[in-house]
Chimera marker file (.cmm) of the C-alpha trace (Angstrom):
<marker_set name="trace">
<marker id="1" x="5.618" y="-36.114" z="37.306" r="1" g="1" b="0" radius="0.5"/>
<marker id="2" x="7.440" y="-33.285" z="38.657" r="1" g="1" b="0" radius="0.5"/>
<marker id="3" x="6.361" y="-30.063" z="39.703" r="1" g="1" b="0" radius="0.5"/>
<marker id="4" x="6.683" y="-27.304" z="37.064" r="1" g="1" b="0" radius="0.5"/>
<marker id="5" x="7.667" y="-24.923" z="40.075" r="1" g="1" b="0" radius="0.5"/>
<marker id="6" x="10.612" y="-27.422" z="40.876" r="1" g="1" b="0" radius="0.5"/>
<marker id="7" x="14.463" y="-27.610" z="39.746" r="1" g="1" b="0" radius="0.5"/>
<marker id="8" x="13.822" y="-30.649" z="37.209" r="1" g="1" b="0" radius="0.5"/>
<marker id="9" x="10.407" y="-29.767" z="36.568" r="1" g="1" b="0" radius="0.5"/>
<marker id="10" x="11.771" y="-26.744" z="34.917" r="1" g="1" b="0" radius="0.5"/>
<marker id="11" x="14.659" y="-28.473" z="33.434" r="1" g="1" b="0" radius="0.5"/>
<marker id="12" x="12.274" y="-31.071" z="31.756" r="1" g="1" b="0" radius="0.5"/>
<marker id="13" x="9.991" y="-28.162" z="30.645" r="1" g="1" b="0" radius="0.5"/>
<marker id="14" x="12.593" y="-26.733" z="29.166" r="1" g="1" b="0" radius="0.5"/>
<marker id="15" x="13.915" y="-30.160" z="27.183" r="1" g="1" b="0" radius="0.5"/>
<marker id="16" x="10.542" y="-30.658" z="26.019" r="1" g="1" b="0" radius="0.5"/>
<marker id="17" x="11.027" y="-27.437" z="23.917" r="1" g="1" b="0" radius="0.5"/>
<marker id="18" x="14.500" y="-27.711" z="22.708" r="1" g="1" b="0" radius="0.5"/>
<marker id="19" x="13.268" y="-31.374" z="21.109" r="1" g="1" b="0" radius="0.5"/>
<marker id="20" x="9.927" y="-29.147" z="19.907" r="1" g="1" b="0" radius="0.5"/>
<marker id="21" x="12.177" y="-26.968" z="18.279" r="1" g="1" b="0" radius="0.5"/>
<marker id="22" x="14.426" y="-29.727" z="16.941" r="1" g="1" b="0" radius="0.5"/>
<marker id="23" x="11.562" y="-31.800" z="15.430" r="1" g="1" b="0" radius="0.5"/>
<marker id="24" x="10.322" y="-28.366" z="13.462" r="1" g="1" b="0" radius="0.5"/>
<marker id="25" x="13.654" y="-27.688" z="12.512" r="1" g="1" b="0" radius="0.5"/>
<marker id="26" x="13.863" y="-31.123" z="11.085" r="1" g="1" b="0" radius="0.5"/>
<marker id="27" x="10.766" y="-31.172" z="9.316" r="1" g="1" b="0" radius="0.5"/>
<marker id="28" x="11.992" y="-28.026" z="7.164" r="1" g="1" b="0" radius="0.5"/>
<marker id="29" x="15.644" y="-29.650" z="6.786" r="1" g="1" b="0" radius="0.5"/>
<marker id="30" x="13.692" y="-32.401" z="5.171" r="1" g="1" b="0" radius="0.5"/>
<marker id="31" x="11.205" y="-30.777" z="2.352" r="1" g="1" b="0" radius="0.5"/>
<marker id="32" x="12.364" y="-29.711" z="-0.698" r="1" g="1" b="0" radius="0.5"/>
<marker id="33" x="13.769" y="-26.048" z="-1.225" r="1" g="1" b="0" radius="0.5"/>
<marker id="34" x="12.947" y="-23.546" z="-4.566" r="1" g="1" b="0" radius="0.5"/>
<marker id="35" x="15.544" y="-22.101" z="-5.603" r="1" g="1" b="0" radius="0.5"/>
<marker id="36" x="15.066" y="-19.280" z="-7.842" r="1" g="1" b="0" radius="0.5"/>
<marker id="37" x="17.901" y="-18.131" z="-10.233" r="1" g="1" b="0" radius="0.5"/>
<marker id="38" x="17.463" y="-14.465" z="-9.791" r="1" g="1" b="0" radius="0.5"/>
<marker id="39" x="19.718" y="-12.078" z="-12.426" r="1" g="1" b="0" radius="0.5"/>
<marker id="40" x="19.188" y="-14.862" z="-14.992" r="1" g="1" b="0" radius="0.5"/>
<marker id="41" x="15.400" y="-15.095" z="-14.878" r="1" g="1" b="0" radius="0.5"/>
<marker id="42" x="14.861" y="-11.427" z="-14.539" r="1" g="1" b="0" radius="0.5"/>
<marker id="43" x="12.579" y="-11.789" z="-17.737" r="1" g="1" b="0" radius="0.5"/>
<marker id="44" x="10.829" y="-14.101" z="-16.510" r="1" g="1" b="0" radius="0.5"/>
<marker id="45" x="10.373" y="-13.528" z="-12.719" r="1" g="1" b="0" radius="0.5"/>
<marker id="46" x="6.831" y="-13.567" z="-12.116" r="1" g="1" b="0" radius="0.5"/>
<marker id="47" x="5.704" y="-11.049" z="-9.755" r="1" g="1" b="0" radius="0.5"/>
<marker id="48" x="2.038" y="-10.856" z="-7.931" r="1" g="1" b="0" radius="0.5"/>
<marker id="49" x="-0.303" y="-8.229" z="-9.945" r="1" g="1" b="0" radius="0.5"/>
<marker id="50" x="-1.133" y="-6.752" z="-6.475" r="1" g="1" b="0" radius="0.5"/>
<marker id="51" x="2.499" y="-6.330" z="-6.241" r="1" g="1" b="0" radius="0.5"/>
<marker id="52" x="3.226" y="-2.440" z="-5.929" r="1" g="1" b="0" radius="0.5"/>
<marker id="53" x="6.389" y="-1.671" z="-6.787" r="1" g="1" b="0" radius="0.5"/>
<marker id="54" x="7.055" y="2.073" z="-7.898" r="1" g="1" b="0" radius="0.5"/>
<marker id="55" x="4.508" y="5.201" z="-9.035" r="1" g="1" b="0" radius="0.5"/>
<marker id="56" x="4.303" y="5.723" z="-12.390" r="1" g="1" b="0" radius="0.5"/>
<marker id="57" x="2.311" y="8.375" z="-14.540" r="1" g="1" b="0" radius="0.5"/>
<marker id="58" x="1.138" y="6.840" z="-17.384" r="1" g="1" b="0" radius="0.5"/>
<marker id="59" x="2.072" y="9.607" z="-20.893" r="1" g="1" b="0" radius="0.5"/>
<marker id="60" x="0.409" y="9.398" z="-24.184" r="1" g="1" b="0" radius="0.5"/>
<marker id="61" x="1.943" y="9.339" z="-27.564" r="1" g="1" b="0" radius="0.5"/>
<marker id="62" x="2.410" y="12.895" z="-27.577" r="1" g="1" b="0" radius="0.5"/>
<marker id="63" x="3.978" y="12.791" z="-24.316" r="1" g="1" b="0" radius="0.5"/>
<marker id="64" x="0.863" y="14.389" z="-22.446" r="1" g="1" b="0" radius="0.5"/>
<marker id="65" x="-0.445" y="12.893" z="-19.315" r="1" g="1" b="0" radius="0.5"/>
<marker id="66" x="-4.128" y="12.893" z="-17.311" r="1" g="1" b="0" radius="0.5"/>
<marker id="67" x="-2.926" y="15.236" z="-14.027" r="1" g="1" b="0" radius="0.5"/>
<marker id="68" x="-4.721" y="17.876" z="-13.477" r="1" g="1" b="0" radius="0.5"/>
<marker id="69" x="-2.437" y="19.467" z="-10.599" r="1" g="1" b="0" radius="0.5"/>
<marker id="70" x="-5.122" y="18.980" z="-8.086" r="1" g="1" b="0" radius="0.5"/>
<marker id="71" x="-2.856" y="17.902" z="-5.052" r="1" g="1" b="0" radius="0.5"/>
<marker id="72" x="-5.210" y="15.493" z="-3.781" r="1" g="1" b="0" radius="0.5"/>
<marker id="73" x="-2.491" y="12.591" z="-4.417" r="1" g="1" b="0" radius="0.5"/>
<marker id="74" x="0.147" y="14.941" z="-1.810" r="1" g="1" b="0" radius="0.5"/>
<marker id="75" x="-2.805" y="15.611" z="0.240" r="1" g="1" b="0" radius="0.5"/>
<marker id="76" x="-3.248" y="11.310" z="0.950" r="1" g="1" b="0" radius="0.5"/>
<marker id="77" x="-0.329" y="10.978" z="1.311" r="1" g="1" b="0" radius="0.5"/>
<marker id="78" x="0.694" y="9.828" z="5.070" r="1" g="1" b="0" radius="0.5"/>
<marker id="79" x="4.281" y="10.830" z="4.918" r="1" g="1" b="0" radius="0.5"/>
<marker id="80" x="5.092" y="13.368" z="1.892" r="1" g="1" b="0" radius="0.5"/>
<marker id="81" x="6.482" y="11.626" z="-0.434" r="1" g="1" b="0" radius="0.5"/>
<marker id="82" x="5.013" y="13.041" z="-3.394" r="1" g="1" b="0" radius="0.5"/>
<marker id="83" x="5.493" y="16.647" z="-3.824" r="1" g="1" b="0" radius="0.5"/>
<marker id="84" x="3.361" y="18.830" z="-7.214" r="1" g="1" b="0" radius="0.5"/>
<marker id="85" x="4.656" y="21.896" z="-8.464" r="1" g="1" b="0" radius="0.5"/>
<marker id="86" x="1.698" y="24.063" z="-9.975" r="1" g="1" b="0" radius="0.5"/>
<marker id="87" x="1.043" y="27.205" z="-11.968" r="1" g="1" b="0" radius="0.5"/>
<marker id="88" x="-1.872" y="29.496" z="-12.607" r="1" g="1" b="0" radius="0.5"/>
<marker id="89" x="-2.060" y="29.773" z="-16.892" r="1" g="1" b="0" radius="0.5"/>
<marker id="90" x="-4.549" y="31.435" z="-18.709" r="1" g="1" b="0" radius="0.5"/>
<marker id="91" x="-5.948" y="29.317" z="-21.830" r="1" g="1" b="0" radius="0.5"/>
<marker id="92" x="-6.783" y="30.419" z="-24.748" r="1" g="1" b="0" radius="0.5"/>
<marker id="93" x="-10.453" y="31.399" z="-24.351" r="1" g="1" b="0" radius="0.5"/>
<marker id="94" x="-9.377" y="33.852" z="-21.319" r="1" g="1" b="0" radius="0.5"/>
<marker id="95" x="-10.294" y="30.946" z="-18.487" r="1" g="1" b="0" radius="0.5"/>
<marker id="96" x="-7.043" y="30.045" z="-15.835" r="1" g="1" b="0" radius="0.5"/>
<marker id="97" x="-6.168" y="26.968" z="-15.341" r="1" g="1" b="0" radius="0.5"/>
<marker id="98" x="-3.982" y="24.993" z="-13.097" r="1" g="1" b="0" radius="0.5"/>
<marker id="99" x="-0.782" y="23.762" z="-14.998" r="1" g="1" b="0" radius="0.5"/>
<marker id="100" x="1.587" y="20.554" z="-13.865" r="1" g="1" b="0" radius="0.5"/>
<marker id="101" x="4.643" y="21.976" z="-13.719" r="1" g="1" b="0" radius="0.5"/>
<marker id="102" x="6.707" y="19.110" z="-11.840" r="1" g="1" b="0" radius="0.5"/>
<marker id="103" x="5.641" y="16.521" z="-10.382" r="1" g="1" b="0" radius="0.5"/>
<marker id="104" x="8.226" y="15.296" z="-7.357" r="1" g="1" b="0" radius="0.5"/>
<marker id="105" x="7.845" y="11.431" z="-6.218" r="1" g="1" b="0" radius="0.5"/>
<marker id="106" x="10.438" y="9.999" z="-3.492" r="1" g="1" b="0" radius="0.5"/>
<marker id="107" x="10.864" y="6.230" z="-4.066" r="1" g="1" b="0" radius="0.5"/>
<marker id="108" x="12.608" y="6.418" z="-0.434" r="1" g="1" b="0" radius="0.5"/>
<marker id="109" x="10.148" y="8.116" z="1.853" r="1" g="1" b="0" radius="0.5"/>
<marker id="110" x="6.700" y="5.685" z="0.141" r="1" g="1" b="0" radius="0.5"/>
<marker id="111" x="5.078" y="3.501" z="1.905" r="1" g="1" b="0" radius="0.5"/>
<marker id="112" x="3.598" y="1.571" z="-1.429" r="1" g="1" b="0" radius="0.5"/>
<marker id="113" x="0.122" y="2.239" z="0.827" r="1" g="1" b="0" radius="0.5"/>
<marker id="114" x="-1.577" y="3.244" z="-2.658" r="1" g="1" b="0" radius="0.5"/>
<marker id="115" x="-3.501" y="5.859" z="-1.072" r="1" g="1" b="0" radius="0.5"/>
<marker id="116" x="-2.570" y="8.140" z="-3.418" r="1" g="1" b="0" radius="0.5"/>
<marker id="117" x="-3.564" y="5.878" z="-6.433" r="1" g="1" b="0" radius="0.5"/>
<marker id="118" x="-7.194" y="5.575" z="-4.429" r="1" g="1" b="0" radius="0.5"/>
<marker id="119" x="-7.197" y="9.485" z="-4.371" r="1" g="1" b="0" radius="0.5"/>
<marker id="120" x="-7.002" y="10.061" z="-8.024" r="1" g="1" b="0" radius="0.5"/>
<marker id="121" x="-10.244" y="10.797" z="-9.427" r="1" g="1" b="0" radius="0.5"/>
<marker id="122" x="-8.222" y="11.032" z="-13.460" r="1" g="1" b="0" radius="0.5"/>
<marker id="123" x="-6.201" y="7.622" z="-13.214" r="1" g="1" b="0" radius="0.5"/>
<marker id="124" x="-3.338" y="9.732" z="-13.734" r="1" g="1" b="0" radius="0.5"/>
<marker id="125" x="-0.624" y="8.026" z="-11.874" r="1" g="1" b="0" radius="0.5"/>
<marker id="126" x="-0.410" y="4.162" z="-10.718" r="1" g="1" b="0" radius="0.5"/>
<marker id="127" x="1.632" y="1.976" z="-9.388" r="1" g="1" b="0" radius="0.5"/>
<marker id="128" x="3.438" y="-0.995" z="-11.441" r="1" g="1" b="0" radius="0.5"/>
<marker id="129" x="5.506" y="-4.278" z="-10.530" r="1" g="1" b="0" radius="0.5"/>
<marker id="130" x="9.178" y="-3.348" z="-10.979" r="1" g="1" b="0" radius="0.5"/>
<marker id="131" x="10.654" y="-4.536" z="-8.382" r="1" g="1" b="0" radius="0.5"/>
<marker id="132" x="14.413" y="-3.554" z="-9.398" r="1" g="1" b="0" radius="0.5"/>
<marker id="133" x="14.560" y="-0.335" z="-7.153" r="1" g="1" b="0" radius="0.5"/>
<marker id="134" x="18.050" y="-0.520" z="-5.845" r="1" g="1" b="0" radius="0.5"/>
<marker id="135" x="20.510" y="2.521" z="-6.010" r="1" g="1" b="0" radius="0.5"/>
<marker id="136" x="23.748" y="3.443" z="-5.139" r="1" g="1" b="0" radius="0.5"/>
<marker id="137" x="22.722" y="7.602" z="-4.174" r="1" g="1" b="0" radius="0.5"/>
<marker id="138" x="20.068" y="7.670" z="-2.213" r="1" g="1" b="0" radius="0.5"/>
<marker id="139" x="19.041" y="11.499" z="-4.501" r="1" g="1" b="0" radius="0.5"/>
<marker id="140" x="18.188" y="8.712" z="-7.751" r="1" g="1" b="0" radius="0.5"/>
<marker id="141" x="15.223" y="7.573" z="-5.315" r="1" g="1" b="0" radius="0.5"/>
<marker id="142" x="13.593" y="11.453" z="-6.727" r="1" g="1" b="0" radius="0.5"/>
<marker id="143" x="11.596" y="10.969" z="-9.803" r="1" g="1" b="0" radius="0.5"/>
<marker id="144" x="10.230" y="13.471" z="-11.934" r="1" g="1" b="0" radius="0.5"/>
<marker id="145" x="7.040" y="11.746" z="-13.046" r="1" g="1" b="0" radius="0.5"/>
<marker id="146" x="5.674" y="14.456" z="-14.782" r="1" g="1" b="0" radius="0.5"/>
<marker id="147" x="8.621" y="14.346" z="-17.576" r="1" g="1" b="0" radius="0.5"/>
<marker id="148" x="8.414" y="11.433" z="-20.076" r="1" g="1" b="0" radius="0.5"/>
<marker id="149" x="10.907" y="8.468" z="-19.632" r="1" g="1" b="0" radius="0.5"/>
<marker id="150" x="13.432" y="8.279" z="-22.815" r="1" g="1" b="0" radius="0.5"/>
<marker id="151" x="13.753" y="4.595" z="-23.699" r="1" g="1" b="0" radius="0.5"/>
<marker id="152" x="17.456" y="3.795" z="-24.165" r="1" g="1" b="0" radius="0.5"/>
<marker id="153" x="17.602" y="1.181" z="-26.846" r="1" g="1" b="0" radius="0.5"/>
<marker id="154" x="20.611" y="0.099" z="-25.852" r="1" g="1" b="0" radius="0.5"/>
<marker id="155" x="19.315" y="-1.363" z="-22.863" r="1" g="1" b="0" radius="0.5"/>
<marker id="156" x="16.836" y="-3.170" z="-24.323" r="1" g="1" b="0" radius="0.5"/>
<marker id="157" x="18.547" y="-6.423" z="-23.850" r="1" g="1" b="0" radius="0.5"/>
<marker id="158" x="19.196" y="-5.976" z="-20.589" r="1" g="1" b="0" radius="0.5"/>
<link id1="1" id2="2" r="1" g="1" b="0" radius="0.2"/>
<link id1="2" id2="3" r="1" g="1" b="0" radius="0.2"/>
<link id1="3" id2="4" r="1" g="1" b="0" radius="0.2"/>
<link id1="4" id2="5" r="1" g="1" b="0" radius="0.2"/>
<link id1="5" id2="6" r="1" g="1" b="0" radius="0.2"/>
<link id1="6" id2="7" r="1" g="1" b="0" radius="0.2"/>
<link id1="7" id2="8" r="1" g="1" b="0" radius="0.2"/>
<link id1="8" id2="9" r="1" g="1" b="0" radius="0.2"/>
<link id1="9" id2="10" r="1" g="1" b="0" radius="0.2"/>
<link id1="10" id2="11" r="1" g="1" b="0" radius="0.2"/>
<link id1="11" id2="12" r="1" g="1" b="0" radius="0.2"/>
<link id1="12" id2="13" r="1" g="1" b="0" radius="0.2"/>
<link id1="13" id2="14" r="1" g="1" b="0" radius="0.2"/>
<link id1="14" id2="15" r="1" g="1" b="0" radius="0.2"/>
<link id1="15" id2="16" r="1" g="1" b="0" radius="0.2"/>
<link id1="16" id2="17" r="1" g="1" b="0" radius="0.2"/>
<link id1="17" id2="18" r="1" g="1" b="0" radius="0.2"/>
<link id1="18" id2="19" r="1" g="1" b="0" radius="0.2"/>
<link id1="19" id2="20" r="1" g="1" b="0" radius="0.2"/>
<link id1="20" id2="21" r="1" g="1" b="0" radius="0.2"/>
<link id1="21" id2="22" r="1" g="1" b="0" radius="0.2"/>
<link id1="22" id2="23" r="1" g="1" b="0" radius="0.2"/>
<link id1="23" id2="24" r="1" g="1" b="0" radius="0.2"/>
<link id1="24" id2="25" r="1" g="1" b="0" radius="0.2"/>
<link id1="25" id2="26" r="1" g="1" b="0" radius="0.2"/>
<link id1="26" id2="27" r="1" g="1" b="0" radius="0.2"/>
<link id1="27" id2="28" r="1" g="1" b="0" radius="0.2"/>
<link id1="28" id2="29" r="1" g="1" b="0" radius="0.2"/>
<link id1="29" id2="30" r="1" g="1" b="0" radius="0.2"/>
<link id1="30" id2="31" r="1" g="1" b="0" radius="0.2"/>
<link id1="31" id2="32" r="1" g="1" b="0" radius="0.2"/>
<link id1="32" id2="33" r="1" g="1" b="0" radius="0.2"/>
<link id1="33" id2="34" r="1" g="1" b="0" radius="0.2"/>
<link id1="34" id2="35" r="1" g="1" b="0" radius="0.2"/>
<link id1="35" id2="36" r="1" g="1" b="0" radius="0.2"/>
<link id1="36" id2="37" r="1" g="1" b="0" radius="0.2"/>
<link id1="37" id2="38" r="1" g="1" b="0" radius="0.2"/>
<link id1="38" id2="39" r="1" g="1" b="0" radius="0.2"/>
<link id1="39" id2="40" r="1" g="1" b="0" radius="0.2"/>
<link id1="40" id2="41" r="1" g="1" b="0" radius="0.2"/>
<link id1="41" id2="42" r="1" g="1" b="0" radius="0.2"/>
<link id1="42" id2="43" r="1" g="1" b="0" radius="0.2"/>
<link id1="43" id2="44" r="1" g="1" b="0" radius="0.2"/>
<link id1="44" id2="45" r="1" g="1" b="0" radius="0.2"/>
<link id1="45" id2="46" r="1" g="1" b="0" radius="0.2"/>
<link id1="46" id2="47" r="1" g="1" b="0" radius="0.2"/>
<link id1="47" id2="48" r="1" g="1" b="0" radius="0.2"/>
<link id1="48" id2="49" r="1" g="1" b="0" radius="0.2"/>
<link id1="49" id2="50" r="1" g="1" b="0" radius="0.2"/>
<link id1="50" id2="51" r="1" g="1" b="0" radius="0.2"/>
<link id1="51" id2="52" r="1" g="1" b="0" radius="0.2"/>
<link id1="52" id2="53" r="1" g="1" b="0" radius="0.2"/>
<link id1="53" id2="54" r="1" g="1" b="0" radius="0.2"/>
<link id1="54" id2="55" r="1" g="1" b="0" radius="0.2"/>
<link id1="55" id2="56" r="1" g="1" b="0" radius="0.2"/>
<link id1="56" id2="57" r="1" g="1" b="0" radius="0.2"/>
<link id1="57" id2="58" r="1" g="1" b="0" radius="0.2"/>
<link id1="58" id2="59" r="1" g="1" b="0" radius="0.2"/>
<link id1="59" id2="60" r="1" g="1" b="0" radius="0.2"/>
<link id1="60" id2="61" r="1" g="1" b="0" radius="0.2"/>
<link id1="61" id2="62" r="1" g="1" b="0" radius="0.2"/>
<link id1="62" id2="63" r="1" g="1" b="0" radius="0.2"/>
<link id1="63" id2="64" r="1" g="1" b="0" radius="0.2"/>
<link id1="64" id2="65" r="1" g="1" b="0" radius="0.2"/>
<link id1="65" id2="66" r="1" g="1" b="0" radius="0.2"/>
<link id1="66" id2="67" r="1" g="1" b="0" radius="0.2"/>
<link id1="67" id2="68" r="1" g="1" b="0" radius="0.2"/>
<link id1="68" id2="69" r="1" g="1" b="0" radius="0.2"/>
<link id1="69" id2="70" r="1" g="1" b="0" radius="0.2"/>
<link id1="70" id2="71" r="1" g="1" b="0" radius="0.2"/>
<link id1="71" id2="72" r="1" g="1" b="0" radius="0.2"/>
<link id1="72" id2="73" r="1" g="1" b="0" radius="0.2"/>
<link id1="73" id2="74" r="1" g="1" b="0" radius="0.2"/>
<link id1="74" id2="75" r="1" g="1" b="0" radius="0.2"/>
<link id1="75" id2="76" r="1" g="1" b="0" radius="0.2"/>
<link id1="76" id2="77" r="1" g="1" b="0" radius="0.2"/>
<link id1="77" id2="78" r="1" g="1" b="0" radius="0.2"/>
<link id1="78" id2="79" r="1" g="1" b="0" radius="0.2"/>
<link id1="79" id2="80" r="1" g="1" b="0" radius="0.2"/>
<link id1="80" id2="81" r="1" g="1" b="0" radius="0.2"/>
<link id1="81" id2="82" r="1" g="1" b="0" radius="0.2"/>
<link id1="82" id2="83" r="1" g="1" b="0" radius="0.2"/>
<link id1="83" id2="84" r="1" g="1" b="0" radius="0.2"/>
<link id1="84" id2="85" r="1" g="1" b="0" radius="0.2"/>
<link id1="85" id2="86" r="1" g="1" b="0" radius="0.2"/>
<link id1="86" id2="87" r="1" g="1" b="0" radius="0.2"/>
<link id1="87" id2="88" r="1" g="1" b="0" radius="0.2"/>
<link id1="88" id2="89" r="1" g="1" b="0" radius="0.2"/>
<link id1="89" id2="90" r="1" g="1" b="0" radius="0.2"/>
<link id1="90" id2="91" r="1" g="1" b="0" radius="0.2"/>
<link id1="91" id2="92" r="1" g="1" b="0" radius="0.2"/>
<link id1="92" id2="93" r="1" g="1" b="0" radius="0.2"/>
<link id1="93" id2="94" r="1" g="1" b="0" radius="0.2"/>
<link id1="94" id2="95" r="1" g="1" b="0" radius="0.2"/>
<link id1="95" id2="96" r="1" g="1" b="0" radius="0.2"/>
<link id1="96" id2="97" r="1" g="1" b="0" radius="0.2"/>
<link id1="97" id2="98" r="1" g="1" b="0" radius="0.2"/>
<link id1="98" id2="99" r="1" g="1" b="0" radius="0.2"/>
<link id1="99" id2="100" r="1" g="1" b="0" radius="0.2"/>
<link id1="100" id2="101" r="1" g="1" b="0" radius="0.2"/>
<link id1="101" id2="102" r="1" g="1" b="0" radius="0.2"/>
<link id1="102" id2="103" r="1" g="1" b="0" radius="0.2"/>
<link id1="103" id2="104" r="1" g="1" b="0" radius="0.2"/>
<link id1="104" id2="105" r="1" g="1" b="0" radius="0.2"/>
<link id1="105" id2="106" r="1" g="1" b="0" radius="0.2"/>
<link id1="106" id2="107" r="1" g="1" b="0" radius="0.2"/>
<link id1="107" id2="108" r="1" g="1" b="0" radius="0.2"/>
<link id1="108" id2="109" r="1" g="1" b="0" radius="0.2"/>
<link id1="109" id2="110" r="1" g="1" b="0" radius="0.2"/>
<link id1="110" id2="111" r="1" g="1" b="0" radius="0.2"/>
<link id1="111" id2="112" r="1" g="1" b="0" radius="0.2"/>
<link id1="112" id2="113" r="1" g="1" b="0" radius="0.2"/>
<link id1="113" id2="114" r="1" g="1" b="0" radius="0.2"/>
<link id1="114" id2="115" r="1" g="1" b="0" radius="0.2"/>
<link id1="115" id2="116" r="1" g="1" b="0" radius="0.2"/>
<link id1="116" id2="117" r="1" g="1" b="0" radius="0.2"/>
<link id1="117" id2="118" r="1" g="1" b="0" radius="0.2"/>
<link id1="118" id2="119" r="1" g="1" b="0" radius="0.2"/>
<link id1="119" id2="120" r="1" g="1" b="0" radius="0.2"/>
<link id1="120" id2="121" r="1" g="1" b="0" radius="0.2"/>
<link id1="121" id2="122" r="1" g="1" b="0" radius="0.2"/>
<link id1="122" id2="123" r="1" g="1" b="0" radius="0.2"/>
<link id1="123" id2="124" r="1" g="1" b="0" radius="0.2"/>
<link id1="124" id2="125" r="1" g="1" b="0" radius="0.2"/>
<link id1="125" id2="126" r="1" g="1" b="0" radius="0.2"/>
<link id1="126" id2="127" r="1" g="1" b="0" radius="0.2"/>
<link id1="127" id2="128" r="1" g="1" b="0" radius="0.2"/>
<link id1="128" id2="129" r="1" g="1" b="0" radius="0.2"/>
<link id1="129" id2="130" r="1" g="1" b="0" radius="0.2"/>
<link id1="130" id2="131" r="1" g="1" b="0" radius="0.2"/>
<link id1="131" id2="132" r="1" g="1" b="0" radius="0.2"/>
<link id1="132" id2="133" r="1" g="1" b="0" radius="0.2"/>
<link id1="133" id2="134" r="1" g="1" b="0" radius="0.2"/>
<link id1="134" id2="135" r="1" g="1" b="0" radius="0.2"/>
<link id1="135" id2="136" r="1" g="1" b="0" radius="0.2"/>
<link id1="136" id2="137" r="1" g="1" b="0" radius="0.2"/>
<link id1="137" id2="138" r="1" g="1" b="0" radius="0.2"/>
<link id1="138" id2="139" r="1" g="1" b="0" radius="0.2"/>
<link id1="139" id2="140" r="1" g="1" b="0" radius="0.2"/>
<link id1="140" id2="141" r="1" g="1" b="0" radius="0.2"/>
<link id1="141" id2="142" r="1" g="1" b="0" radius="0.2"/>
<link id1="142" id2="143" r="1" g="1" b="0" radius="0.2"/>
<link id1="143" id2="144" r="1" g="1" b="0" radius="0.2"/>
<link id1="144" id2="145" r="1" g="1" b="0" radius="0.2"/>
<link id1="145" id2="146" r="1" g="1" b="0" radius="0.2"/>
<link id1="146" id2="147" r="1" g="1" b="0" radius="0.2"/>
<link id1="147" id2="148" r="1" g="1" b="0" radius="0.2"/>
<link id1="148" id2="149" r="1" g="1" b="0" radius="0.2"/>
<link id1="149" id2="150" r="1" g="1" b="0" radius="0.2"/>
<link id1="150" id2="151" r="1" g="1" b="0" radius="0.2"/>
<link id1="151" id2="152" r="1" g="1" b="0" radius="0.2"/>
<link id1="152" id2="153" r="1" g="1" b="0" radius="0.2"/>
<link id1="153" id2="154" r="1" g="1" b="0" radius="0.2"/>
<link id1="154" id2="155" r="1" g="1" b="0" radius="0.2"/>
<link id1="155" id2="156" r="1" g="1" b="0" radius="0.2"/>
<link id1="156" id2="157" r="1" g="1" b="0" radius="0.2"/>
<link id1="157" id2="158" r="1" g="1" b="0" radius="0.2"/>
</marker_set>
């Protein structure tokens, strides 16, 4: 054997991996690949329930939703993405209230760390499996979660 600190001691060392590397390299040349057919099987796709792919705030029928303007969400958040809009009101019985006036998440700045979800003592937002979130202008990344989405029935299909 030849001395690691040697010439060809090193050289050998260093053969020894190359064929390590090889043989692993092999191995995966070798086993059978999955390949998924992505825009067709968009329907389909099966994504992990843990998956967390943008913030949503779940609405009613009548377009009403459970936040209470609280801030604790902005608050837990690490780095700002979600920004809440408030006003003072004064119900009908003469009590103020706190009022949702816009609710301001940026799909660009999350971290999908769901400590904002955790923070929520109403369940009023959560976090859903699309994982589609590709845009062209980086200003689409802003959503107004406190507005109701319109359902375009044309892209139903889709």
């Amino acid at each position: 054997m030849a001395n690691k600190n040697s010439y060809f001691g090193a050289a050998w060392e260093g053969i020894k991996t190359l064929m390590t590397g090889m043989d692993i390299t092999m191995g995966e040349f070798i086993t059978p690949k999955i390949a998924e057919q992505y825009p067709e099987n968009r329907k389909t796709q099966h994504v992990a329930a843990r998956h967390r792919g943008t913030l949503v705030m779940p609405h009613d029928e009548n377009g009403n939703n459970k936040c209470t303007a609280c801030t604790l969400c902005e608050k837990t958040c690490p780095n700002g993405s979600i920004k809440i809009i408030s006003q003072m009101i004064t119900t009908a019985d003469g009590k103020k209230k706190k009022q949702l006036v816009d609710y301001q998440y940026n799909l660009g700045d999350c971290m999908f760390c769901q400590l904002c979800v955790n923070a929520c003592n109403f369940g009023a937002i959560e976090f859903v499996n699309d994982f589609e979130n590709a845009v062209f202008d980086r200003n689409a990344l802003v959503q107004h979660l406190n507005i109701p989405p319109v359902e375009d029935k044309n892209n139903e299909e889709a």
